[in-house]
C-alpha positions, 0 to 999 in steps of 0.5 A, spaced: 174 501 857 169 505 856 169 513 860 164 511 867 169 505 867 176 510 866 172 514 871 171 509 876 178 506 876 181 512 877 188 512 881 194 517 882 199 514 879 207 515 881 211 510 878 212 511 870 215 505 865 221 509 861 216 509 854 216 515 851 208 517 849 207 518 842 206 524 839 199 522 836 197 521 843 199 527 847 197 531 841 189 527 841 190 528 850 190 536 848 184 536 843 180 532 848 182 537 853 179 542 848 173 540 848 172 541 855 166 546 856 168 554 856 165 560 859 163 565 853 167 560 849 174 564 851 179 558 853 182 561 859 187 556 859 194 553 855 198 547 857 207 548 857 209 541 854 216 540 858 221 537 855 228 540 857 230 536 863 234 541 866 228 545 867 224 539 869 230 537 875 228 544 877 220 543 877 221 537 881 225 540 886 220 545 886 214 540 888 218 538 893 222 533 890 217 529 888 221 524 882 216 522 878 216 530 875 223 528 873 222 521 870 214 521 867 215 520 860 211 527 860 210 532 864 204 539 862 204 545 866 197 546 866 195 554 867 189 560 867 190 564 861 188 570 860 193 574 855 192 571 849 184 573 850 187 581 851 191 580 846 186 576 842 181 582 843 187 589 843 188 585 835 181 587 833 181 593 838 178 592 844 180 593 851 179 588 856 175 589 862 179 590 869 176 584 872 183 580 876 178 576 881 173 574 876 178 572 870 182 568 875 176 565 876 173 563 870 181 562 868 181 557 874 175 554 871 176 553 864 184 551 866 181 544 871 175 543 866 180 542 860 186 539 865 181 533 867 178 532 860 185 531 858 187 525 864 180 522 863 183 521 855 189 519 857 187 514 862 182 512 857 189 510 852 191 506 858 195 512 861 197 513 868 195 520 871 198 525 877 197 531 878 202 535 882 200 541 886 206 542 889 209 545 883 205 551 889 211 552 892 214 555 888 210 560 883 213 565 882 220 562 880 216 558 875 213 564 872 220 565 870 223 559 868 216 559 863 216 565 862 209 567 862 207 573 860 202 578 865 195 574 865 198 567 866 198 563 872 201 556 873 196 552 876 198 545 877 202 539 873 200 533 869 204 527 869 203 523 864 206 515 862 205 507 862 204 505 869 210 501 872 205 499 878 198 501 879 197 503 887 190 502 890 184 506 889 184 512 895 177 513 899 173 518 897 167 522 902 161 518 903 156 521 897 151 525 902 158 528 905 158 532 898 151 531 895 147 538 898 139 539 896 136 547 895 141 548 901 147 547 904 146 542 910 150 543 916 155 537 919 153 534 925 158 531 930 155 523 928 157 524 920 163 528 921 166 522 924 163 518 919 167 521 913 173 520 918 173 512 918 171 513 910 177 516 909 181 513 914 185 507 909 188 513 906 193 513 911 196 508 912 195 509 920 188 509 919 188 517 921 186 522 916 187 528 920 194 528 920 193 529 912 188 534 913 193 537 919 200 536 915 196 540 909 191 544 911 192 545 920 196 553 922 202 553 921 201 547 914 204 547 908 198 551 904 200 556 910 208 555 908 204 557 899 200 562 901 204 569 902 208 566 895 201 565 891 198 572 894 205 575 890 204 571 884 198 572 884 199 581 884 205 580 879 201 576 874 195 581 874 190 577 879 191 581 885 
C-alpha cells in the first residue's frame, strides 16, 4: 500500500489481535519517526516504550479506563523534550536559553511531527494506530511514574498492534472549513451548519455537538485537565 493510500485510509483502531509486534518492526516505526522534519535539527522529542504491565494498568486507568492501553501489543508515550538538548549543550558548555513558552512549542511540534511519521510507518506495515490523549488526565502522576526529568512533558500515547477489527472512517470538515488563502476567512452562519451535517456520522445520533460540548463546552473534560496541565507544565519547567 503506498503512503497516499495509507493516509487516506486512516481510521482509529481500538481493538488489538494478541500478536506481539516485532521488534525489527517497532524499532523501523522509530526511525521513520526520525525522520520527521525538525526546527534547528534539535529533536525535541523521545518516546517511553512501556512494557511493564502494572505500569501500563495505571496509564490506562489514567485515561480514562480506555482498555486498549492495557491490551495494545504495544503502547509508546510520546513526549516534548528538551532535557537531553540542555544537557546536550551544558556537555560542551553552554547554557540553554530561558525560553519555556517557545521550547514547549517547538517541542510540541517536534514531538506530533515525528509521532505521525511513526503511525503513518506503522500503518503503512499493516498496523493499527490510536492515539490516546487521555493520558491528559493525569500528567502529573505520569511525570512520576516515568520518571521524567525537568524539560520533559508527556504528551500523548500511541497504540500500536494488528487490528482485531477496523471500525469505519470518521468525517473530517469540509476542505474549505480548513483551506484559508492570505488571510484567515471568518465563518458564516450558512458553513458553519455545513461542517455540522459533515461531521454529523460521527456520532451515532447524527450530533456532533454533544461531542464538541462533552470535550470542549464549560464545565467539559478539558476544563476538568486544565489546572492539572498548567501545574505540570510549571513543574516541567514550561510554565
Amino acid at each position: 500500500m503506498n503512503c497516499l493510500s495509507v493516509l487516506e485510509d486512516h481510521r482509529t483502531v481500538r481493538e488489538f489481535l494478541p500478536d506481539p509486534v516485532p521488534e525489527e518492526d517497532l524499532r523501523r516505526m522509530v526511525h521513520l519517526a526520525q525522520r520527521a522534519s525538525t526546527d534547528a535539527t534539535a529533536q525535541l522529542y523521545s518516546f517511553v516504550r512501556i512494557t511493564d504491565r502494572r505500569l501500563r494498568q495505571r496509564i490506562a486507568d489514567l485515561a480514562g479506563g480506555q482498555r486498549h492501553v492495557l491490551e495494545a501489543p504495544e503502547f509508546l508515550v510520546v513526549c516534548a523534550d528538551v532535557h537531553r538538548l540542555e544537557r546536550l549543550l551544558a556537555f560542551r558548555g553552554v547554557e540553554i536559553a530561558t525560553i519555556p513558552h517557545l521550547a514547549f512549542l517547538f517541542g510540541t511540534v517536534d514531538a506530533a511531527l515525528a509521532a505521525q511519521n511513526l503511525a503513518v510507518a506503522a500503518e503503512t506495515m499493516g498496523y493499527g494506530i490510536a492515539f490516546i490523549g487521555g493520558i491528559q488526565n493525569g500528567p502529573d502522576e505520569l511525570v512520576d511514574l516515568l520518571r521524567l526529568p525537568r524539560g520533559v512533558y508527556p504528551l500523548v500515547g500511541l497504540c500500536i498492534g494488528k487490528p482485531a477489527r477496523r471500525p469505519e472512517r470518521r468525517p473530517r470538515l469540509p476542505l474549505e472549513a480548513v483551506l484559508h488563502e492570505n488571510v484567515y476567512r471568518g465563518y458564516v452562519e450558512e458553513t458553519l451548519e455545513i461542517m455540522y451535517n459533515a461531521m454529523a456520522p460521527v456520532s451515532p445520533t447524527g450530533d456532533w455537538l454533544s461531542i464538541l460540548r462533552r470535550y470542549f463546552g464549560r464545565g467539559g473534560r478539558m476544563a476538568s485537565r486544565e489546572d492539572v496541565v498548567a501545574r505540570t507544565l510549571a513543574r516541567q519547567g514550561f510554565g
